[in-house]
C-alpha positions as CSV (number, residue, x, y, z in Angstrom):
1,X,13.5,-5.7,8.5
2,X,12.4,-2.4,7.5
3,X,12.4,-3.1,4.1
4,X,10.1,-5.8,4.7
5,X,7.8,-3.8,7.2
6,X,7.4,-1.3,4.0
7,X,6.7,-4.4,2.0
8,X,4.1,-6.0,4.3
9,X,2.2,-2.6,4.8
10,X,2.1,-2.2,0.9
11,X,1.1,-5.9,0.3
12,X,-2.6,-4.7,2.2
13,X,-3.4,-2.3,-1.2
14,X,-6.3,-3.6,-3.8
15,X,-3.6,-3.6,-6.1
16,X,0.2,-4.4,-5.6
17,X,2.2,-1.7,-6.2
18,X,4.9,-3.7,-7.9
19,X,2.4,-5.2,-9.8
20,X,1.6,-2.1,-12.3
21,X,4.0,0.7,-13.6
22,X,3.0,4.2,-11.6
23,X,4.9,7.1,-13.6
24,X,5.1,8.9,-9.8
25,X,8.3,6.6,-9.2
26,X,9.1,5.0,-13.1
27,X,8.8,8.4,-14.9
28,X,9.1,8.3,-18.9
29,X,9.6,4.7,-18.4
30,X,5.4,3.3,-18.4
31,X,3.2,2.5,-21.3
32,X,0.1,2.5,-19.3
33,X,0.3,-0.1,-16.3
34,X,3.8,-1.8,-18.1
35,X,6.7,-1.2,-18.9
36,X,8.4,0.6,-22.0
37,X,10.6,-2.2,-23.1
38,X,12.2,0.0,-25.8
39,X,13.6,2.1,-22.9
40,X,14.7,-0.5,-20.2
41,X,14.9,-4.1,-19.7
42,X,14.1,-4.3,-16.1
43,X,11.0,-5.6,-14.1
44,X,8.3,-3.4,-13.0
45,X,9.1,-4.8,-9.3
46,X,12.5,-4.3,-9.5
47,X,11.8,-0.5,-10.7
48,X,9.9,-0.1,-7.2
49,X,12.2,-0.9,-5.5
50,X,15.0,0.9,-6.7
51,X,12.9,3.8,-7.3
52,X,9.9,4.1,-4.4
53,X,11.6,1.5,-1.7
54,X,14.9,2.0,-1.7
55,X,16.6,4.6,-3.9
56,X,20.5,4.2,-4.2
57,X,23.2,6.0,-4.9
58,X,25.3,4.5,-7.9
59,X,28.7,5.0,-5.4
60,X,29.3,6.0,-2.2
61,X,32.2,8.1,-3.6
62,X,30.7,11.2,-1.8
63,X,28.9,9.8,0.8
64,X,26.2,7.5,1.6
65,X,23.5,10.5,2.2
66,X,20.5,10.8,4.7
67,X,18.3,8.2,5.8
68,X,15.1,7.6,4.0
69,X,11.9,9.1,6.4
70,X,10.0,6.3,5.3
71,X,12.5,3.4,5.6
72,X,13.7,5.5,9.0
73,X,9.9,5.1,10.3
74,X,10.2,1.2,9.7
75,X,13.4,0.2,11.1
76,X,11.9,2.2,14.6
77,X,8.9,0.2,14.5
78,X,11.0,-3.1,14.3
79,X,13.4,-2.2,17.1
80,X,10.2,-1.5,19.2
81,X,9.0,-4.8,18.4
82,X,12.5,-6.4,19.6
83,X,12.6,-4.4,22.7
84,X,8.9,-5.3,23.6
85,X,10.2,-9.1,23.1
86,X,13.4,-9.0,25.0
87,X,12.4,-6.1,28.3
88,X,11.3,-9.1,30.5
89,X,14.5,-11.5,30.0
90,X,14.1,-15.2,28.2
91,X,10.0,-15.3,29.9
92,X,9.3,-12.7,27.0
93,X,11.8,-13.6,24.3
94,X,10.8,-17.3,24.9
95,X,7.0,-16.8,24.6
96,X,7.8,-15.1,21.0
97,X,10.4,-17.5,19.7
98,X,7.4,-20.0,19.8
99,X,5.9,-18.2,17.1
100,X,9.0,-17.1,15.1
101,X,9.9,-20.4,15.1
102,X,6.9,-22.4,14.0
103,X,5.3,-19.3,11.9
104,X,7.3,-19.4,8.8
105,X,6.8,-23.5,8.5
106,X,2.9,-22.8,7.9
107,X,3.6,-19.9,5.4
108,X,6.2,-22.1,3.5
109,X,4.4,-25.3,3.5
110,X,1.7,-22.9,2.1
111,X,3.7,-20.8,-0.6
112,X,5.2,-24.3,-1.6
113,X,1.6,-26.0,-1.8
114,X,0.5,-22.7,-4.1
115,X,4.2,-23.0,-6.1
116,X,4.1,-26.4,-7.5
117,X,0.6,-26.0,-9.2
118,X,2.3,-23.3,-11.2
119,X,3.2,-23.6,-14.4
120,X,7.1,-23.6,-14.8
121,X,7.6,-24.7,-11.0
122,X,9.2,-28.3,-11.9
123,X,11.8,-26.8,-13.7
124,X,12.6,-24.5,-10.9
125,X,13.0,-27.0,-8.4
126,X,15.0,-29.3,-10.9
127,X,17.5,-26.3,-11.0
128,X,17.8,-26.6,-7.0
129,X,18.1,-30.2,-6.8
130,X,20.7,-31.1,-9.9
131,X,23.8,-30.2,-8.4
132,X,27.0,-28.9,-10.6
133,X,29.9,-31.0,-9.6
134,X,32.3,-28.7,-10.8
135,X,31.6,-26.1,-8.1
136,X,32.4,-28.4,-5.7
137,X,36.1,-28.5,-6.2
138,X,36.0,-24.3,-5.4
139,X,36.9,-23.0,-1.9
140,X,34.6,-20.0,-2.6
141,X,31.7,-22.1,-2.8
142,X,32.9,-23.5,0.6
143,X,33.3,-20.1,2.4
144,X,30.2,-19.0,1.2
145,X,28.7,-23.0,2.6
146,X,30.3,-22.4,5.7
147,X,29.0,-18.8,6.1
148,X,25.5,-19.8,5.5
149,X,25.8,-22.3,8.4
150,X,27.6,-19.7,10.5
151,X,24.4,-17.2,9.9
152,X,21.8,-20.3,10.0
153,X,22.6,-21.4,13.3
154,X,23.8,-18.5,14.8
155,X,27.7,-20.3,15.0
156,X,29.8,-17.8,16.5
157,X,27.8,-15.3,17.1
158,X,27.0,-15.8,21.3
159,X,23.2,-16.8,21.3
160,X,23.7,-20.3,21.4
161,X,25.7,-20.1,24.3
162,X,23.7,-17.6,26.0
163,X,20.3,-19.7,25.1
164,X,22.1,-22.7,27.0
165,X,22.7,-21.0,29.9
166,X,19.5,-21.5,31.1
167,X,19.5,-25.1,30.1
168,X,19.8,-27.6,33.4
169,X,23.4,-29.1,34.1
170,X,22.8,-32.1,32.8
171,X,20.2,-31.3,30.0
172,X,20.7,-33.5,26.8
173,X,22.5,-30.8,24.7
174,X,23.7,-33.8,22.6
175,X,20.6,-34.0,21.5
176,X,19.4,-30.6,21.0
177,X,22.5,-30.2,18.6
178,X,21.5,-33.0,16.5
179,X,17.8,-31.8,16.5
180,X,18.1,-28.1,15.9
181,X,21.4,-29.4,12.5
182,X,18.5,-31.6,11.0
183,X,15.6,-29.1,11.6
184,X,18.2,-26.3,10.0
185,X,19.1,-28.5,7.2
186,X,15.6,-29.3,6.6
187,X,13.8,-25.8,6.9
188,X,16.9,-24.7,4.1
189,X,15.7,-27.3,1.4
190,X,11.8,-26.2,2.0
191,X,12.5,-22.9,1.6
192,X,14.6,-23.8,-1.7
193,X,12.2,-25.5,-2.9
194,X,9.4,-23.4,-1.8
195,X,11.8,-20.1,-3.7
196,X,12.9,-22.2,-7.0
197,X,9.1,-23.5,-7.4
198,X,8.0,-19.7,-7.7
199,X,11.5,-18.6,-9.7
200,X,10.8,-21.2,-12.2
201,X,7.2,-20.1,-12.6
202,X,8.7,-16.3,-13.1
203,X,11.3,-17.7,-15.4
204,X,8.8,-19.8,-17.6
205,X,6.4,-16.5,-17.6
206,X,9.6,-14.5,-18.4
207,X,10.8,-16.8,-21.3
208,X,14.2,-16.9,-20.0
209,X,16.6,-19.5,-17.4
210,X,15.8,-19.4,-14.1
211,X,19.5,-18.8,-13.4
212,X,18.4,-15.1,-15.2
213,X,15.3,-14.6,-12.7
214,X,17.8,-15.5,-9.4
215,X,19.3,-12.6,-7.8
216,X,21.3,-12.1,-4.7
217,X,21.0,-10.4,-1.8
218,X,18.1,-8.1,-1.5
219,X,17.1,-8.7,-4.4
220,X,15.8,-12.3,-3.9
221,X,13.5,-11.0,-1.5
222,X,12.7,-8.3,-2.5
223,X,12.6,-8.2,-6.2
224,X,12.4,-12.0,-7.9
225,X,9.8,-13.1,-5.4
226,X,7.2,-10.0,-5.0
227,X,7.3,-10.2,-8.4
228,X,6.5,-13.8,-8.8
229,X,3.6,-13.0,-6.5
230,X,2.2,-10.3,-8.2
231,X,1.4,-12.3,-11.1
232,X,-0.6,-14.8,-9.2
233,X,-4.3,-15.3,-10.1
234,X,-5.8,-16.0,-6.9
235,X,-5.3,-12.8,-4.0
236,X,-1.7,-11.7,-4.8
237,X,-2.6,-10.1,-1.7
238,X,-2.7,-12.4,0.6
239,X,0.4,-14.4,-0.3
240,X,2.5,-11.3,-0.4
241,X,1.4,-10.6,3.2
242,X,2.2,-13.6,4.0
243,X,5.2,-13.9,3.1
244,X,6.5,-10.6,4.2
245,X,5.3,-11.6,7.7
246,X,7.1,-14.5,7.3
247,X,10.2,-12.6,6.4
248,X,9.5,-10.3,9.4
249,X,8.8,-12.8,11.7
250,X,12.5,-14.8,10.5
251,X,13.6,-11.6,11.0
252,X,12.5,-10.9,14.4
253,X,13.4,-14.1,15.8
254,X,17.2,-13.5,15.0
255,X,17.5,-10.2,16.0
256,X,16.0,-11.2,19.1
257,X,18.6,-13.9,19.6
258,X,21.6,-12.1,18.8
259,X,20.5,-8.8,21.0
260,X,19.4,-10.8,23.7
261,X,22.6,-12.6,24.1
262,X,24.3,-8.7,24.1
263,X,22.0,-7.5,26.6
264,X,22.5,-11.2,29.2
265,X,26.6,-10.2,29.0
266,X,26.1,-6.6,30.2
267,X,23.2,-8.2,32.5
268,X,25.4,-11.0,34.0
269,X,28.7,-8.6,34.1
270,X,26.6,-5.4,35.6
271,X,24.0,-7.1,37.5
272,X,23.0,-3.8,39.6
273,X,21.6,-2.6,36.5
274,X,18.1,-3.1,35.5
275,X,17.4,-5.3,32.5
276,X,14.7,-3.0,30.7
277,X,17.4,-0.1,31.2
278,X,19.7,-2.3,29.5
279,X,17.4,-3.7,26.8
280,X,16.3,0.2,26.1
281,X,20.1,1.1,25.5
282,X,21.1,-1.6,23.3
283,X,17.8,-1.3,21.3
284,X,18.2,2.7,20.8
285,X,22.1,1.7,20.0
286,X,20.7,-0.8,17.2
287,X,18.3,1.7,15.9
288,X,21.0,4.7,15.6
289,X,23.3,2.1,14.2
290,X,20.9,1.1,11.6
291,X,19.9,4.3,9.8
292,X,23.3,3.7,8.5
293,X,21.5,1.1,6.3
294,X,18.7,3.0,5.1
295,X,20.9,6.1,3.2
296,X,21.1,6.0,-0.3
297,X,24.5,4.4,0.3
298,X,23.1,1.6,2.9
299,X,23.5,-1.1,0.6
300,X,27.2,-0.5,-0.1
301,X,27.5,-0.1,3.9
302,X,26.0,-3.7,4.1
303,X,28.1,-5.2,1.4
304,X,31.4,-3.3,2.9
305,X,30.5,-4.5,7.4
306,X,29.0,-7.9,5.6
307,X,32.5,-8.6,3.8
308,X,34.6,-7.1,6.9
309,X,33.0,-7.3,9.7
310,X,30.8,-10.7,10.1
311,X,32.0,-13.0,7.5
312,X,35.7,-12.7,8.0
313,X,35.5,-11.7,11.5
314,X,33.0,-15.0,12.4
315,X,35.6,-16.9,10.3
316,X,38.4,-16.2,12.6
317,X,36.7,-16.1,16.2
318,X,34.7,-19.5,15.2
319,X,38.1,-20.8,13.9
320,X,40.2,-20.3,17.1
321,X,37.5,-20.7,19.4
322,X,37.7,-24.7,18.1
323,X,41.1,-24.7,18.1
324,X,41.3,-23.4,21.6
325,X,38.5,-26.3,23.3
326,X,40.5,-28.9,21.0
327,X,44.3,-28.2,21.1
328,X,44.5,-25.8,24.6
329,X,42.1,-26.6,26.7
330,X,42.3,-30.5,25.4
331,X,40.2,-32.0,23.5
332,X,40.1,-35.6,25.9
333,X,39.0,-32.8,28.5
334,X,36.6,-31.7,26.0
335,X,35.0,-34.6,26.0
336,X,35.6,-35.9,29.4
337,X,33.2,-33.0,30.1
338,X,30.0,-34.0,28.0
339,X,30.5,-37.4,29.1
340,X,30.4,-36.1,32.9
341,X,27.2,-34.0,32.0
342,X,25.3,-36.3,29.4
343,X,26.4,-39.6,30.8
344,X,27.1,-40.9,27.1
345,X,30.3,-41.9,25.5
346,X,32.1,-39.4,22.6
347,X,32.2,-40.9,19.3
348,X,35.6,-41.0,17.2
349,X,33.5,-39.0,14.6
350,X,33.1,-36.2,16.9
351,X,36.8,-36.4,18.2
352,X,38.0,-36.2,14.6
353,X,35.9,-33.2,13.5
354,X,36.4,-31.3,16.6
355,X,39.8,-32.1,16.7
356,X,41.3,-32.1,12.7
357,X,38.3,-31.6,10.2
358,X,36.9,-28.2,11.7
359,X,40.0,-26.1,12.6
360,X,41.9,-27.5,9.5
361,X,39.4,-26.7,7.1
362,X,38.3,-23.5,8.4
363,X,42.0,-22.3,8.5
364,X,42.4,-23.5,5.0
365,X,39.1,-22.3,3.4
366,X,39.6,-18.9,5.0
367,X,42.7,-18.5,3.9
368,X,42.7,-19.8,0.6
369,X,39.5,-17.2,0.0
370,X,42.2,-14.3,1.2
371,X,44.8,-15.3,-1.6
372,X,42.5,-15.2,-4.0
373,X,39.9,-12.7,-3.1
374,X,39.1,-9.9,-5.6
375,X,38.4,-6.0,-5.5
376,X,35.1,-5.6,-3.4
377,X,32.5,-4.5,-5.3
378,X,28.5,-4.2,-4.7
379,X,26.4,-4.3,-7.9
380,X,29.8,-4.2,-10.2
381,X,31.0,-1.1,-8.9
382,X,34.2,-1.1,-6.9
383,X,34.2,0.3,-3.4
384,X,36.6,3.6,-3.0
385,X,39.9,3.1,-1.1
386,X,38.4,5.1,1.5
387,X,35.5,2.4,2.5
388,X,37.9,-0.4,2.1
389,X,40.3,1.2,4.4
390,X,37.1,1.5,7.0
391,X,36.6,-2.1,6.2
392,X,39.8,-3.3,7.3
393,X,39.8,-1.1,9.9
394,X,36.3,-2.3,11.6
395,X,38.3,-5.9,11.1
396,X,41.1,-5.0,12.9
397,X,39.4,-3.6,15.5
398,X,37.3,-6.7,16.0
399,X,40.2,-9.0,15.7
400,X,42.6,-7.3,17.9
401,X,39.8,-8.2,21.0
402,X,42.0,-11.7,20.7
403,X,45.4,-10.6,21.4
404,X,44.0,-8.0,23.7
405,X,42.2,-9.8,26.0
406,X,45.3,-13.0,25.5
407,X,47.8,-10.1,27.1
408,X,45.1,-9.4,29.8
409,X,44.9,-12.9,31.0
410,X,48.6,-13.2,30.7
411,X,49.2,-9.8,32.3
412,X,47.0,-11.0,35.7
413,X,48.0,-14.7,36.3
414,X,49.8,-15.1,39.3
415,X,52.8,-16.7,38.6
416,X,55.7,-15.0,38.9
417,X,58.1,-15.2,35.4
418,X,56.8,-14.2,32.0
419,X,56.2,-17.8,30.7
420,X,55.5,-19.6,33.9
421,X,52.3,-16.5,33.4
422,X,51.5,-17.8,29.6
423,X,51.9,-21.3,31.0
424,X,49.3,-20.6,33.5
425,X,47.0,-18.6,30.9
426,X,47.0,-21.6,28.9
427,X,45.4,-24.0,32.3
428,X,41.8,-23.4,33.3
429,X,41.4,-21.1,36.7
430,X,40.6,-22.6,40.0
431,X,37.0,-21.5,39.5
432,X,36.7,-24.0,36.5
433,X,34.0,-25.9,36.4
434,X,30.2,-26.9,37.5
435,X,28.8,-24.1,39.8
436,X,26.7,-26.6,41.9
437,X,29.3,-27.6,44.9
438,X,28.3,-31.8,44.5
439,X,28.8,-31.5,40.9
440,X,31.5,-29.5,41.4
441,X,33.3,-32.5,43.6
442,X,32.1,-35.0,41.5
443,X,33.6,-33.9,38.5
444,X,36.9,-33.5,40.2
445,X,37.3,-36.6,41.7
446,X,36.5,-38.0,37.8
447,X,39.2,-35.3,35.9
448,X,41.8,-36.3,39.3
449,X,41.3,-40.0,38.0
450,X,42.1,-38.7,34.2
């Protein structure tokens, strides 16, 4: 998000800075306003960046230095921007997910509207649309699938949970799920084609693939599709602001989502505490937490917590929190529950996911990936032993919350022998179930019956 508040303040110059070679940050490299290609093949955008945005160290072997002032500045601004949107509870967040959420449709509808007429943009979007069936048969293309869905809809990660707390007892969450899959699925292959439209224009302008033009990460972002702008003929300008606010805006709306549902647990656990005080806390922790990405070494700290701590770590809690609904707490209970709530019936499609497909494939996927994982690297150079022990380390930590809290619920059931206690941590508590005292008797009369 900093990165892209830079971005979108730059985008408001006469001319793009990314557009023209400026000696102040591409030294010995210009020929007037391009680039020396006798000297180096890269892009005059991808030379601000490295250079003026974001200057990096080649490793982190001695560090990952001081923030960058400028970067440091940005990434203050944004967390004032979340705080601002969370200090009043879901009556602020709400009023700004409206538009976060319905923002970035008009900006893509108009980047892909502008990215079609270019030249070169049918080829792009052939590229995202003609699949290669060979990848399919390749567990990493499924992690990395499954990860994407994980970040897309937030799986895993506490705000969906926390959003549907507010949500009446009986309110169609069926529904909603079905709703919010399509609307994620969809709002993916608009923004692909919006991206490839643009990245084929860049790669017939280029005269190369537009597998050459794509680049991960960062780099997408900030890189392929600035420059792609800046060689627009009509206001450059204009699209590149908005898109940056588009990114902003994505970016906004997530952060807002995920540090909301931290702030609701210490709310809901802590209640004598007041919520700005809370929201203040976190945000200052998330702002002191991020300067760690804006060092010279910040991209190899993302790659490294990326790899460790959220892919892996999302992979595991996601993995036995569906195995834990569907084999301990029962997955006829499971459903027995939404059909109490929704009053609709549980398909067999649902059962079987839930029950085989999810857990099963997850477990498999993950650790096939482990097996055959390879030395972690970030921009082909390999991470020292000293970051990947700090990797493995910020996993462990995470992980071991599982077995932790498991011994804590054991360690406080009531029963008196050791596995008459796991027996018991295993069963749902006497306070198990719908707060409201009618539902409450309701649904056990119904589960008494089952």
């Amino acid at each position: 998000m900093a990165i892209t508040v830079f971005y979108f303040l730059a985008s408001f110059k006469s001319v793009l800075p990314w557009a023209e070679c400026n000696t102040s940050w591409a030294p010995g490299i210009c020929n007037g306003t391009l680039i020396n290609k006798n000297v180096t093949d890269k892009t005059v955008s991808e030379l601000y960046f490295e250079n003026e945005v974001f200057p990096q160290y080649a490793s982190v072997e001695n560090g990952i230095g001081l923030p960058h002032w400028w970067l440091t500045l940005c990434l203050i601004g944004s967390w004032v921007l979340i705080f601002l949107s969370l200090v009043k509870g879901v009556q602020s967040s709400g009023k700004v997910a409206y538009f976060t959420a319905l923002f970035p449709y008009v900006v893509l509808f108009v980047l892909l509207g502008r990215g079609v007429t270019l030249n070169g943009a049918w080829q792009g979007i052939e590229k995202f649309i003609v699949p290669e069936w060979s990848k399919i048969l390749e567990p990493e293309v499924w992690y990395a699938a499954v990860g994407q869905c994980f970040f897309s809809l937030s799986t895993g990660f506490g705000p969906i949970i926390m959003f549907s707390s507010y949500n009446p007892f009986r309110h169609n969450v069926y529904r909603d799920a079905l709703i919010i899959s399509l609307l994620d699925t969809f709002t993916s292959l608009l923004a692909g084609f919006t991206i490839f439209a643009i990245l084929g224009n860049l790669a017939t302008e280029s005269g190369v693939d537009v597998k050459d033009v794509v680049k991960s990460g960062p780099g997408l972002a900030f890189i392929s599709y600035p420059d792609a702008i800046a060689k627009f003929d009509w206001v450059p300008q204009l699209f590149a602001v908005l898109f940056f606010l588009m990114l902003f805006t994505l970016g906004v709306g997530s952060a807002t989502s995920l540090t909301g549902g931290l702030i609701t647990i210490i709310c809901d656990q802590w209640p004598h505490i007041k919520r700005w005080q809370v929201t203040a806390v976190v945000c200052v922790a998330g702002t002191l937490i991020g300067l760690v990405y804006v060092t010279p070494g910040g991209q190899f700290m993302l790659t490294l917590v990326d790899y460790f701590g959220a892919n892996f770590v999302i992979y595991v809690m996601a993995t036995l929190e569906v195995a834990g609904v569907a084999w301990c707490y029962g997955l006829s209970k499971f459903c027995g529950d939404i059909e109490f709530m929704l009053n609709i019936k549980i398909g067999l499609y649902w059962k079987f996911c839930w029950g085989f497909v999810v857990p099963i494939g997850l477990t498999s996927i993950l650790f096939y990936s482990l097996i055959t994982s390879k030395q972690l690297q970030h921009n082909g150079t390999d991470f020292p032993v000293a970051a990947i022990v700090a990797g493995w380390t910020l996993t462990g930590i995470a992980v071991s919350l599982i077995p932790i809290c498991a011994l804590h619920t054991i360690y406080t059931r009531k029963s008196s022998g050791l596995l008459e206690k796991i027996r018991e941590s295993f069963c749902p508590t006497a306070k198990w179930g719908p707060k409201h005292p009618q539902l409450l008797k309701e649904w056990a009369q119904i589960t008494q019956k089952q």
